[in-house]
N, CA, C and O atoms as a Tripos MOL2 file, in Angstrom:
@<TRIPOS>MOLECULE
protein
  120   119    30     0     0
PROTEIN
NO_CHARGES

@<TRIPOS>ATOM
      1 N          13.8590    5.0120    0.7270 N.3       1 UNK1
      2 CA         14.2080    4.2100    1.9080 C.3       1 UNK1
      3 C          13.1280    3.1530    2.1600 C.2       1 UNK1
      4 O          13.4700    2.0660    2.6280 O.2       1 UNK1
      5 N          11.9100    3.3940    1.8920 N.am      2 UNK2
      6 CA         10.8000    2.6680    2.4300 C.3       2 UNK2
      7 C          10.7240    1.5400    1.1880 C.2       2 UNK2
      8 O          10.3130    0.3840    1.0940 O.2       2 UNK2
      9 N          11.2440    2.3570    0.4350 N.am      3 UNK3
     10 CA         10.9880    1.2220   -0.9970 C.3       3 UNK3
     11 C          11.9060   -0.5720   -0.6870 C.2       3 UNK3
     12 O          11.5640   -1.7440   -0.8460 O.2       3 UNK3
     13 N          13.1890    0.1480   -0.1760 N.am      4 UNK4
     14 CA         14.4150   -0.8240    0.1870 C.3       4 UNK4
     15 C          13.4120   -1.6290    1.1640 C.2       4 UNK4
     16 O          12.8510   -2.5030    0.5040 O.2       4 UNK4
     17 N          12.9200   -1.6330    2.7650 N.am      5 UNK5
     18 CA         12.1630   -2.4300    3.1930 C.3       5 UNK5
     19 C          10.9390   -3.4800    2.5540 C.2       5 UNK5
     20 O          10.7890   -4.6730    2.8170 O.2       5 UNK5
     21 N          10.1980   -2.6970    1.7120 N.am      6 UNK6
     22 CA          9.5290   -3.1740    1.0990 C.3       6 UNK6
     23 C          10.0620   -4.6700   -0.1920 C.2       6 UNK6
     24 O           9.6800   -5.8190   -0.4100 O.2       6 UNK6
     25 N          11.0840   -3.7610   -0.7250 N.am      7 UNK7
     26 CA         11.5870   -4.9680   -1.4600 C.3       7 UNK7
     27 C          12.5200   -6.0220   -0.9840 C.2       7 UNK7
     28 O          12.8960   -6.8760   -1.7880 O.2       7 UNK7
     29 N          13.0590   -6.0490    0.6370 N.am      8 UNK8
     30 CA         13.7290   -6.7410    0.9840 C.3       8 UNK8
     31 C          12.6670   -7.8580    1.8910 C.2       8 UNK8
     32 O          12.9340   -9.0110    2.2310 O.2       8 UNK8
     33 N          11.3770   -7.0610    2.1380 N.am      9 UNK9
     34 CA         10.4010   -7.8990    2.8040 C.3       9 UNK9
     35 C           9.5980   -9.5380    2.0620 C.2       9 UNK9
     36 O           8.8400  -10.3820    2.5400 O.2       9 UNK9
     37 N          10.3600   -9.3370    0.5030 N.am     10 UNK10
     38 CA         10.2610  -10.5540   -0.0120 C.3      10 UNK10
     39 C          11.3510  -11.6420    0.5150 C.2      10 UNK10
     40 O          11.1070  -12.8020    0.8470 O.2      10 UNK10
     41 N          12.7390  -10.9180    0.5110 N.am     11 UNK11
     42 CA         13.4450  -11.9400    0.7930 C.3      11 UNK11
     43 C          14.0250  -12.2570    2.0640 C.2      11 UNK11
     44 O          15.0440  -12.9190    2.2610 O.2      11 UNK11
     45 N          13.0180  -11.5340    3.1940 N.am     12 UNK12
     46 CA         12.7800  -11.6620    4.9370 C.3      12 UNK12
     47 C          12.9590  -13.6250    4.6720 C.2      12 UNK12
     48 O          13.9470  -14.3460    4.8100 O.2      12 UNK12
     49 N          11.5830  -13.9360    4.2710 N.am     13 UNK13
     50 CA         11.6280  -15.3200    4.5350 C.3      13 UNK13
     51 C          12.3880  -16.1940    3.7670 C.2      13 UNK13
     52 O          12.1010  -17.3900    3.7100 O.2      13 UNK13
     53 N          13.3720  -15.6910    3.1440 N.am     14 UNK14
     54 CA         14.3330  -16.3650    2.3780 C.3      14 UNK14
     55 C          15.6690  -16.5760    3.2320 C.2      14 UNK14
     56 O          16.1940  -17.6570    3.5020 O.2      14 UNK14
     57 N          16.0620  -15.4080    3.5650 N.am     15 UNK15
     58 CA         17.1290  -15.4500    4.2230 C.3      15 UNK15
     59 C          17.2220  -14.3060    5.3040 C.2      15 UNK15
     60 O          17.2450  -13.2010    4.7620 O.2      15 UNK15
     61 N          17.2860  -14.2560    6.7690 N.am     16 UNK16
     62 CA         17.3520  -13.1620    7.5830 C.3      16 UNK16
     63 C          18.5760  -12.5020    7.9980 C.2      16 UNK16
     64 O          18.8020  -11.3300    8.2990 O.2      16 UNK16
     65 N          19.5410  -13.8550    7.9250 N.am     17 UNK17
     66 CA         21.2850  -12.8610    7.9850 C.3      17 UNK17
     67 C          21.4860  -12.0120    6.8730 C.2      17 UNK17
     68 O          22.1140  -10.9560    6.9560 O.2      17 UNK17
     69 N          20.8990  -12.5020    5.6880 N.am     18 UNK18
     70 CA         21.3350  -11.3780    4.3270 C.3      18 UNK18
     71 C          20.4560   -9.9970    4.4800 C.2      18 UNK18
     72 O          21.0210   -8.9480    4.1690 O.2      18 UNK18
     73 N          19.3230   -9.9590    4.8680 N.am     19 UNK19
     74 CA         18.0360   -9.0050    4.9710 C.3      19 UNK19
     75 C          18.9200   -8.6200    6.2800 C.2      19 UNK19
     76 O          19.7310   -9.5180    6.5100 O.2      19 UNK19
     77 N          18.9530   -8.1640    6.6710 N.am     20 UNK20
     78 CA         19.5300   -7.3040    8.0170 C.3      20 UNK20
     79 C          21.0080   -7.0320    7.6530 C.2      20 UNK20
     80 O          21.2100   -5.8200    7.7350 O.2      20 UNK20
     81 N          22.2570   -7.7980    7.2340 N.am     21 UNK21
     82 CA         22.6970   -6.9630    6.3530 C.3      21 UNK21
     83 C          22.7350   -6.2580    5.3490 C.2      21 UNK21
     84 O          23.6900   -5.5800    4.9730 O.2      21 UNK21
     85 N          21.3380   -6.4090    4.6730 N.am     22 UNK22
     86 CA         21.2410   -5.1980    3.2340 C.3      22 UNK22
     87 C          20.3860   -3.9390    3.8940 C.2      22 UNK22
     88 O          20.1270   -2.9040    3.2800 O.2      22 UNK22
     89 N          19.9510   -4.2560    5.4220 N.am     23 UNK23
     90 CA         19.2640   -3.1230    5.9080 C.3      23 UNK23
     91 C          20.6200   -2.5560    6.3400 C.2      23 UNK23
     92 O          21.1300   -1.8740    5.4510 O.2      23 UNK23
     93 N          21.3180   -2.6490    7.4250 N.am     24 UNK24
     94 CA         22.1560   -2.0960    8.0200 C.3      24 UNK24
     95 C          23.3150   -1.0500    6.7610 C.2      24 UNK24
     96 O          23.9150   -0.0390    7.1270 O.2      24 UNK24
     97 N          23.3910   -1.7010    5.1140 N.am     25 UNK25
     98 CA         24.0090   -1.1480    4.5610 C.3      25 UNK25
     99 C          22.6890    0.0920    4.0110 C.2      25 UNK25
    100 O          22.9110    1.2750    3.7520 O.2      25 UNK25
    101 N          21.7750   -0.3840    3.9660 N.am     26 UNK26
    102 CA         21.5270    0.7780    3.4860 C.3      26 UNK26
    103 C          20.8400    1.8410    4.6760 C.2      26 UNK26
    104 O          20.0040    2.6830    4.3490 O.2      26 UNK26
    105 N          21.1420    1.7350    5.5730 N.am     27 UNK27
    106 CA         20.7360    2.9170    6.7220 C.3      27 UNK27
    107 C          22.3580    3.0520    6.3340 C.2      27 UNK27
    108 O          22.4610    3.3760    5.1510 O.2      27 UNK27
    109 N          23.0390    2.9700    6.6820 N.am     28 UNK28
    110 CA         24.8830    3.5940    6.6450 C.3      28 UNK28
    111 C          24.9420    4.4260    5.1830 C.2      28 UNK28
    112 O          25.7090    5.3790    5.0430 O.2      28 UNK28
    113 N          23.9940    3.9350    4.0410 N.am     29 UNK29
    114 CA         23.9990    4.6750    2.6800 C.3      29 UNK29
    115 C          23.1680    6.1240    2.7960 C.2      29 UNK29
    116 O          23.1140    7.0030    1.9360 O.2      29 UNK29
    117 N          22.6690    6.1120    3.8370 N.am     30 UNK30
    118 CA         21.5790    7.1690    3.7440 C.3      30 UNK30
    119 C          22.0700    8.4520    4.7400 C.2      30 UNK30
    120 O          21.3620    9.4530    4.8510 O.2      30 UNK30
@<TRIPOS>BOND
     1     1     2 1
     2     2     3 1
     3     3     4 2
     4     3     5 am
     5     5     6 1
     6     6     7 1
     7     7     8 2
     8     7     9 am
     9     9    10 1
    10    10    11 1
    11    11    12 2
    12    11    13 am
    13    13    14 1
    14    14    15 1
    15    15    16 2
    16    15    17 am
    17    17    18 1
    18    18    19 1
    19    19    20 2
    20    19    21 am
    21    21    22 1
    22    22    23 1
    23    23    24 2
    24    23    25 am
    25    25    26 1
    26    26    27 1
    27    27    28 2
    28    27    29 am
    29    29    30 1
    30    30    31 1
    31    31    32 2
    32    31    33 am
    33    33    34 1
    34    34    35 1
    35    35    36 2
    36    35    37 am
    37    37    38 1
    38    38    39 1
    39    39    40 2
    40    39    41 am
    41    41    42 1
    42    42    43 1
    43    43    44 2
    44    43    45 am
    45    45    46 1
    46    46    47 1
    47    47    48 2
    48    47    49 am
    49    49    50 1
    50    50    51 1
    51    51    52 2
    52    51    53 am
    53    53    54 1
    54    54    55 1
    55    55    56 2
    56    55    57 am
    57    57    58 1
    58    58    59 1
    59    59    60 2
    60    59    61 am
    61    61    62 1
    62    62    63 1
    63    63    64 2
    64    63    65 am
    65    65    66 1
    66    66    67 1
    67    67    68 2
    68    67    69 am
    69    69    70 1
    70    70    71 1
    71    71    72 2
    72    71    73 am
    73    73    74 1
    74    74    75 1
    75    75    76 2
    76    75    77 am
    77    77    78 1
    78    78    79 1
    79    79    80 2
    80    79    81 am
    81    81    82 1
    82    82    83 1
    83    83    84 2
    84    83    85 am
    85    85    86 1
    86    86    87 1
    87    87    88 2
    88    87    89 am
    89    89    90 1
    90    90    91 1
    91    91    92 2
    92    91    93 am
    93    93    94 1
    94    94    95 1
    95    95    96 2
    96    95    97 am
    97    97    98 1
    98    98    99 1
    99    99   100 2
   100    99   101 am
   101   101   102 1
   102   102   103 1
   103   103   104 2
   104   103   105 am
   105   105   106 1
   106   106   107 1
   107   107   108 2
   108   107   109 am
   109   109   110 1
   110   110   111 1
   111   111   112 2
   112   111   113 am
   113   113   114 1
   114   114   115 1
   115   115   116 2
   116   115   117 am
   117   117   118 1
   118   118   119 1
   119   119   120 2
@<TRIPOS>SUBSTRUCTURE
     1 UNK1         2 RESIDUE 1 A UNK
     2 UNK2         6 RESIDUE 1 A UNK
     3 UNK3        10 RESIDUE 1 A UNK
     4 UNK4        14 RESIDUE 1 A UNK
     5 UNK5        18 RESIDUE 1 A UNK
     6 UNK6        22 RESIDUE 1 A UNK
     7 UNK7        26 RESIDUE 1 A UNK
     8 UNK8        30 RESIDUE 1 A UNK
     9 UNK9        34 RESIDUE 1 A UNK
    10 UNK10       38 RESIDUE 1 A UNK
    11 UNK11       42 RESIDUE 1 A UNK
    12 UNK12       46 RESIDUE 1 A UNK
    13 UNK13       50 RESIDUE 1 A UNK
    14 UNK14       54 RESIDUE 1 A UNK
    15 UNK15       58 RESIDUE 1 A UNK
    16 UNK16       62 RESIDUE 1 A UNK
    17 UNK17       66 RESIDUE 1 A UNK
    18 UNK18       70 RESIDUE 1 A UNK
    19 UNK19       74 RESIDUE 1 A UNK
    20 UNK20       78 RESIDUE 1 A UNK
    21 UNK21       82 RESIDUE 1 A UNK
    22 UNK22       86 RESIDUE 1 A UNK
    23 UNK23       90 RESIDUE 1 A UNK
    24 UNK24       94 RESIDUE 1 A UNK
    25 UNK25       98 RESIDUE 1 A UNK
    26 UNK26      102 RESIDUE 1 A UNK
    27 UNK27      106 RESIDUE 1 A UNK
    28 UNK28      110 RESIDUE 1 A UNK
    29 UNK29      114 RESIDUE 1 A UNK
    30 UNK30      118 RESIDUE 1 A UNK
């Protein structure tokens, strides 16, 4: 789980609508 934050914390400043939907899917995966 912590790994998913970590690797999505690259693409925070890329894009924040996509990063909060790949969080929200993966809390619903878990």
């Amino acid at each position: 789980m912590l790994n998913v934050f970590f690797d999505l914390d690259g693409t925070l400043l890329d894009s924040q609508s996509g990063i909060i939907q790949s969080l929200q899917h993966a809390l619903t995966e878990t």
